[in-house]
N, C-alpha and C positions, 0 to 999 in steps of 0.2 A: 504494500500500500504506500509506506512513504519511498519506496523506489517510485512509484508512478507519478507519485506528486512532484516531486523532484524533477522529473523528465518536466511532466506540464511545466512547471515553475522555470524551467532554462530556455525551453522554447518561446516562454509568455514574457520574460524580462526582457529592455532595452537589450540590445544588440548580444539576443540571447540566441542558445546555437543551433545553426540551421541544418535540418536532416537530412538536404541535399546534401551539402557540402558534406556531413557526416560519411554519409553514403558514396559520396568521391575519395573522401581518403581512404575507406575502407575498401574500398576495392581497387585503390590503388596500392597498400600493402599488400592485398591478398593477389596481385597479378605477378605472375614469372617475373616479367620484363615490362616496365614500364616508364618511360620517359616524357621529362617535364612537354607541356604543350610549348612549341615556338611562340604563337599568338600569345600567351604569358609573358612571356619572358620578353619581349619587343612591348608590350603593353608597358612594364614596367619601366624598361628603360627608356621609352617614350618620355611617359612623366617624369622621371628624375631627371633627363637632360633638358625638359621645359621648366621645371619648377624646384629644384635643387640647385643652390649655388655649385658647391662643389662636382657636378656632373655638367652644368651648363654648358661650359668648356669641348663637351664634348659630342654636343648635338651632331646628327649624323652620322656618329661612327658607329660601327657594328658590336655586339655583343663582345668579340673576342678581343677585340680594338680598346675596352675601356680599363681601366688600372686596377690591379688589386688591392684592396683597400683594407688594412690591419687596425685593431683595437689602439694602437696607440698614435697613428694618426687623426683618428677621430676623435680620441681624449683630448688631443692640441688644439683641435679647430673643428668642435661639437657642432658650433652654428652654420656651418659651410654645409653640413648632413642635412638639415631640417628642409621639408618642402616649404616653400615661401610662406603659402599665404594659413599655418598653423603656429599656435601657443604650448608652447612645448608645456608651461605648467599649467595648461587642461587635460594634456593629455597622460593615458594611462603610462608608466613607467617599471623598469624595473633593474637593479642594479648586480652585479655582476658578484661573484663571491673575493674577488681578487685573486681567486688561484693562480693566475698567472703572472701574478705580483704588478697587476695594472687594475685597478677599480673603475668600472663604469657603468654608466647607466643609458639605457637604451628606451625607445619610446614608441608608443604606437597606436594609432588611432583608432577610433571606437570600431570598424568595420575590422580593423585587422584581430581585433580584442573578440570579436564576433567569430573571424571565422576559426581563433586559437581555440574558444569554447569548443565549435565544432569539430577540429581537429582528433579535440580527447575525446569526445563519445566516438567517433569514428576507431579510433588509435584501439579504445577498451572494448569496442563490437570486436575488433578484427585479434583482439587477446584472448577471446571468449570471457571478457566480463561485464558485467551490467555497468553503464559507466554511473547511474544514477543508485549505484549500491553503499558499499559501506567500503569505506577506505582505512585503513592504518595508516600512518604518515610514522616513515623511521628517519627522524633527521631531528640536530637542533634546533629549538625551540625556544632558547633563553630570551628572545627579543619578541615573543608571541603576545601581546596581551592579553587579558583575561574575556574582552570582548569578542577578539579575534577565533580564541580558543572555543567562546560559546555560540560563534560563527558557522566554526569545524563541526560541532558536535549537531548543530541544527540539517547540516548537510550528511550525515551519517559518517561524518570523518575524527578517527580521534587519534592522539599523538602520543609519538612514545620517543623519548631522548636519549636508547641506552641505558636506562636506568638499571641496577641490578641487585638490588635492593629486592627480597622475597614478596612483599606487598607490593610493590610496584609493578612486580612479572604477572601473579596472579592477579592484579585486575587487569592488565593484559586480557591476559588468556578466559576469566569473565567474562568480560566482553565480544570476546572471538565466540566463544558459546554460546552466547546468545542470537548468531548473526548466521547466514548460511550464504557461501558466495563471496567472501570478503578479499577485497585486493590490499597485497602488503605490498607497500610501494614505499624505497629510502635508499639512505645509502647503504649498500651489501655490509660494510660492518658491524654497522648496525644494525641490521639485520640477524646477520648470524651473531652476534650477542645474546639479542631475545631468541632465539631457536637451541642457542648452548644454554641457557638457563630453563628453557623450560625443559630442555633434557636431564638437566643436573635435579632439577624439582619432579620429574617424573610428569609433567601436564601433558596428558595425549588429549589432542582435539578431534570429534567427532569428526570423519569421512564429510567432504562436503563445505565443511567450514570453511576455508578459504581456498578458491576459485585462480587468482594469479598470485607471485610473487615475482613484483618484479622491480630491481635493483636496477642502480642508477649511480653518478659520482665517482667510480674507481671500481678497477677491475676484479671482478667476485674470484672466490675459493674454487676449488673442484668441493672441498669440503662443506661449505656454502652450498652447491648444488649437492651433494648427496643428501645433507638434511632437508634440504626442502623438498626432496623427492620422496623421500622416509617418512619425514612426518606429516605432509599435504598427500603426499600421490601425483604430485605435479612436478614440471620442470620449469627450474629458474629461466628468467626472463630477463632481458637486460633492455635498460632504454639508453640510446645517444641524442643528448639535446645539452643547450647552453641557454646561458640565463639572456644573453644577449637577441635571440634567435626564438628559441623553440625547443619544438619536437623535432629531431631528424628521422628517428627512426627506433625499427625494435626489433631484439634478435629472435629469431623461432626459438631458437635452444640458449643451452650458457654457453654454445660457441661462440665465435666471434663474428659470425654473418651476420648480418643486419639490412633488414628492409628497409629503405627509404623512402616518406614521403614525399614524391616528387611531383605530385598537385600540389603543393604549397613550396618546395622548396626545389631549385635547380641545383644540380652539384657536379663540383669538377675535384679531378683530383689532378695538381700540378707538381712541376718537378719542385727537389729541393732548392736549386739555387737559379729559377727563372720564372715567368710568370706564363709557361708554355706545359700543352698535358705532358703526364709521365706518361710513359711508356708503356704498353698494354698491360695487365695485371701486374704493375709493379709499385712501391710504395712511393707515396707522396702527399702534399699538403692539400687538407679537405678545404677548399674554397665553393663555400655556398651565396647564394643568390634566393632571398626572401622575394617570393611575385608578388606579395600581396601588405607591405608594410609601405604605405603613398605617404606617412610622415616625415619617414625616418627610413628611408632605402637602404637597404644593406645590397649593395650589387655585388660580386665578387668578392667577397669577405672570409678572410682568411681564420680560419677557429681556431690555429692554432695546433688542431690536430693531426695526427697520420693514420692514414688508412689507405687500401686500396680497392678496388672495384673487382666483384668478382669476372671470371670468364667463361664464356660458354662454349659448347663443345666443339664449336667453329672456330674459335680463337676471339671472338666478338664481346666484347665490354660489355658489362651489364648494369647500365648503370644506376638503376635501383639498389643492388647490393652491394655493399661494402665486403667482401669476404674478409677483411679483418680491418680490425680500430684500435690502431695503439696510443701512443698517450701524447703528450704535448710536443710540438714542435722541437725542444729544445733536449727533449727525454726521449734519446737516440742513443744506443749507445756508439763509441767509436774504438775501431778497433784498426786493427795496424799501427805503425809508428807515427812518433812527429813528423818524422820526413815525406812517411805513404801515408795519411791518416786512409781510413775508409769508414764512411757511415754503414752502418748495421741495425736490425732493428733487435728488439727483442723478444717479439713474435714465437721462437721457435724454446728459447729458453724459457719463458713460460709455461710452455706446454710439456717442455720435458720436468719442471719443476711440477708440474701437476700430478705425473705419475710418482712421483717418488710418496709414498704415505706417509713417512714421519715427519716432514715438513706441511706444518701447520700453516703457518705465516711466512713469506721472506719478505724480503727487500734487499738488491740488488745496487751498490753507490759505484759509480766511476769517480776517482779523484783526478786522477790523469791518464791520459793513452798508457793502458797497460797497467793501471793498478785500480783495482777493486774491492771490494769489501761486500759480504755477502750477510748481512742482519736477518737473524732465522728464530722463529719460535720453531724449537723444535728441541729434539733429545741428542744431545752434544755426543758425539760420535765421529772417532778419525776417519773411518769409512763413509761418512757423510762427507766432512770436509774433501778428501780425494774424489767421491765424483762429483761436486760443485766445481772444482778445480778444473777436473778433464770434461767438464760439459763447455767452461770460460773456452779451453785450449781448441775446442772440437769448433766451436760457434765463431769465436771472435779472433783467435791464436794472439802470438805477441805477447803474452800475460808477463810481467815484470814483478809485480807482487798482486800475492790474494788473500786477505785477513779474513777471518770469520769469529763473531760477533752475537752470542746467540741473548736471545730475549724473553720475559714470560708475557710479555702483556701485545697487544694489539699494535700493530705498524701505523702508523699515521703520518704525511703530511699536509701542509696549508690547512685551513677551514675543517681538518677532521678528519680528511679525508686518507685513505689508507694509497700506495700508488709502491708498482711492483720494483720499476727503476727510477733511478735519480742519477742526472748524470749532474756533478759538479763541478765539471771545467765552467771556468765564465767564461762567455762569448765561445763554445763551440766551433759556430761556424767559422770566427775568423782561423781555426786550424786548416781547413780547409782553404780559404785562401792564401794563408800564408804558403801552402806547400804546389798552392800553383806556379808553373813556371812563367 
């Protein structure tokens, strides 16, 4: 009943969400192959080169023609972004967590506010879950007020911060029992915190009780996915979206493929050091194109991230799927020497960290080409340390030193967030230049 009410109440609100639109993205996820429409994507960069300073410049030119544009040039010169004739402080806003040691905030008009409503009932059909059901929220909360919170709880959503405190878990899991269908939606740490406590307390939830779990923020456990197959019957779900943007996308499984909505969002993946595509299934820099933000355009906008597109059994791009999504631009590892550097991802060292069972947690640091430091919850063991050694020497080679670091509590950086590698050379890239000839 109050699912139903919910639906009427989103549809019946100002620029509340429309079930075409819904019905577009949802079967734009659920399509093999599916590519943004041109008439988008020319609609948009129409308006931004009529009504955008910073695009003005560039009336006439073709999609491929116009500049890639980064979080920190837009921080310098916010007003150059805005479509002319909007007030940016009427319009809706939302600011950025600073993980990538840049804070900002980004804006977008009540139509674009409209069809992001639409987006998530679409996005939760196409999860198999009710989007006007019952939500868990696994994330910080410290800045939530008590309005907001009696907000959440009117919309069948309630929040949980980590907490691991005995009363805090079972009204948790109260609540899950009372509900049938429920989506746990946070960040994966957080997540599997509450799922390791409710194991350590013994709470099994009736079959039924919750419908997705689906994690978000940094890259989940295999461990993370075996409990939530154990304890729901379901497979972990992973969302890629930024605070800047959106939704991009969501994976079938806790692999790393991911569908992209590309009704709402256009995407390129380019090389590392030019603003031209990479090279068929190969890794490079996610640069997305929002069709539908007339405020505040994001054309070619670089997130920062790497991934690549998967390919099909012709050799042909697909470019809805990402086959895999690694972490920020500058969390690459580099291997070879100062003289040869070679960029690497760590794609494959994850996954072999995956099979190993006794590693709970790691984290994986570069200080410099060739020395690393592997941070592990796990059970301290010389035969661990040697094959974390001969997977460096097998993956990256050149290894100069390799410490190991072991921990009992949860990995985290920035905002919370837990993250597999860290590479801590500053400025990276310029290694690469330098060993240009």
């Amino acid at each position: 009943m109050f699912s139903s009410a919910r639906s009427i109440a989103a549809r019946m609100m100002p620029n509340g969400s429309s079930p075409r639109v819904a019905d577009e993205v949802r079967h734009t996820l659920e399509t093999p192959v599916a590519r943004s429409d041109e008439h988008d994507i020319q609609r948009i960069v129409r308006h931004a080169t009529a009504e955008v300073p910073f695009y003005q410049k560039f009336a006439g030119a073709s999609f491929d023609d116009l500049p890639v544009v980064a979080k920190p040039m837009m921080v310098t010169q916010p007003q150059k972004f805005f479509a002319t004739n909007v007030q940016p402080d009427r319009l809706a806003s939302r600011q950025s967590t600073g993980t990538s040691g840049i804070t900002f905030r980004s804006y977008f008009d009540d139509e674009r506010i409209a069809r992001h409503r639409a987006e998530l009932v679409g996005a939760y059909q196409y999860l198999g879950a009710d989007p006007f059901g019952n939500f868990l929220h696994c994330r910080a909360w410290h800045l939530i007020s008590r309005r907001a919170r009696a907000s959440y709880a009117l919309r069948g959503q309630k929040l949980y911060a980590a907490e691991q405190d005995e009363e805090s878990v079972r009204d948790v899991a109260q609540w899950l029992r009372h509900r049938r269908g429920v989506v746990i939606i946070g960040i994966c740490s957080y997540i599997e915190i509450l799922l390791e406590r409710f194991d350590a307390l013994g709470i099994v939830l009736p079959p039924g009780t919750v419908s997705v779990v689906l994690g978000a923020g940094e890259p989940a456990t295999a461990y993370l996915a075996s409990m939530v197959r154990r304890q729901f019957g379901i497979d972990l779900r992973m969302r890629y979206s930024n605070a800047e943007n959106g939704l991009f996308g969501f994976s079938s499984t806790v692999s790393s493929t991911y569908k992209l909505d590309t009704s709402t969002f256009h995407v390129e993946i380019l090389r590392h050091d030019s603003d031209t595509p990479a090279p068929v299934g190969a890794v490079g820099r996610i640069v997305v194109t929002d069709l539908y933000n007339r405020a505040m355009p994001f054309l070619r906008y670089d997130t920062g991230d790497l991934g690549r597109f998967s390919v099909d059994v012709s050799g042909h791009v697909m470019p809805n799927v990402l086959a895999e999504l690694g972490g920020r631009g500058g969390d690459f590892p580099i291997a070879g020497t100062r003289d040869a550097p070679r960029r690497a991802t760590h794609f494959k060292i994850l996954k072999l960290l995956e099979q190993i069972q006794s590693v709970r947690q790691f984290q994986l640091r570069q200080h410099d080409v060739g020395r690393f430091t592997w941070i592990l919850n796990a059970e301290r063991s010389p035969g661990l340390d040697a094959e974390l050694r001969r997977i460096l020497d097998d993956e990256l080679g050149d290894i100069i030193s390799c410490e190991f670091v072991y921990a009992d509590g949860a990995l985290h950086v920035g905002a919370g967030k837990r993250q597999t590698f860290v590479n801590e050379i500053p400025e990276p890239d310029e290694l690469f230049r330098a060993a240009r000839p």
